[in-house]
N, C-alpha and C positions, 0 to 999 in steps of 0.2 A: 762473844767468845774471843777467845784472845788469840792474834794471828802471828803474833813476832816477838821477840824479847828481847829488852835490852839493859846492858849490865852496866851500873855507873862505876867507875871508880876513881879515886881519886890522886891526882900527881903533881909534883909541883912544876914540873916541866912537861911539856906534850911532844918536842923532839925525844929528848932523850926514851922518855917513857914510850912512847911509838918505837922507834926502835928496839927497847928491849925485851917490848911483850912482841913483836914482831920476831925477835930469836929464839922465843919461847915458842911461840904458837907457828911459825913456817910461815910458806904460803898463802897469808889471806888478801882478802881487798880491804884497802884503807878507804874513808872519803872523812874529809872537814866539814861536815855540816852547817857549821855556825862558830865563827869568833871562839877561841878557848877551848875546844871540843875537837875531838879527833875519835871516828868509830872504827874499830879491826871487826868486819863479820867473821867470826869464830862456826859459823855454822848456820845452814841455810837461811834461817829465821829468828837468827842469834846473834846481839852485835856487842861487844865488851867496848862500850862508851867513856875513853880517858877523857877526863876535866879539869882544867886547873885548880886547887883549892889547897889549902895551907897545912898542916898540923893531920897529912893523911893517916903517921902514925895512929892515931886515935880512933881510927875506925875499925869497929866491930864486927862489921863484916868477914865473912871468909868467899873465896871463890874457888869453887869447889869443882876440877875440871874430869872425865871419865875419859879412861885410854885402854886400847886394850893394849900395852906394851908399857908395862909402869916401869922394868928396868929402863931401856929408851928415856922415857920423860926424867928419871929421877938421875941419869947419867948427863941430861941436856939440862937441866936445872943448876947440877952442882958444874957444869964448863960456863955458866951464866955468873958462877962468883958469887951463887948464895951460900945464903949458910941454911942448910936444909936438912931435917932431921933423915932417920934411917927408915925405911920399908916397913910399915907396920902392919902385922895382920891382925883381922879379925876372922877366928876361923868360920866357914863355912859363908862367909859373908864376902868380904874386901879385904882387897890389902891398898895402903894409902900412902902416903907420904905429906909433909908440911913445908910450909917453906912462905920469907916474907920477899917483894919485890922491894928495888931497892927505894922505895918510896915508905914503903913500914906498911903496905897491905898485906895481909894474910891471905894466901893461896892454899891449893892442893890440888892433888891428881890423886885419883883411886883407879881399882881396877876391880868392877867384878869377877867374883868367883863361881 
């Protein structure tokens, strides 16, 4: 069974990048693991793993975060100097938003309804 998770993503820099998922997400614990590699635990048994690697524009990936305060996140997103689209609802479901980090990964925050 599976006890922990952990999220790769990828930056071309691990200061930089550390800091500004660190503006996005508050309060967590940092540690360096190993050479290149920097983990923020996002949540008890949840670690968003930055890694250096090239061309992260191209990645397919989305990371897809749940709040329960989506105006909050999508007001700390846009003081972060993304370009991020507007509150989208799906009724009876979520309402979400999108947004890239400035590395070219594809994020999001939802908020159940």
């Amino acid at each position: 069974s599976c006890k922990s998770v952990t999220i790769g993503v990828p930056v071309p820099d691990l200061d930089v990048a550390s800091a500004w998922y660190r503006d996005l997400l508050g309060d967590v614990e940092e540690t360096s693991p190993a050479p290149g590699v920097r983990e923020l635990q996002i949540m008890p048994a949840c670690w968003l793993q930055l890694f250096v690697a090239e061309a992260a524009a191209l990645n397919p990936s989305v990371l897809r975060l749940e709040t329960d305060d989506i105006e909050a996140c999508h007001l700390r997103v846009v003081a972060l100097g993304c370009a991020v689209g507007e509150i989208e609802l799906v009724p009876d479901a979520v309402r979400y938003f999108e947004f890239r980090d400035p590395f070219g990964n594809q994020l999001s925050f939802y908020e159940m309804i």
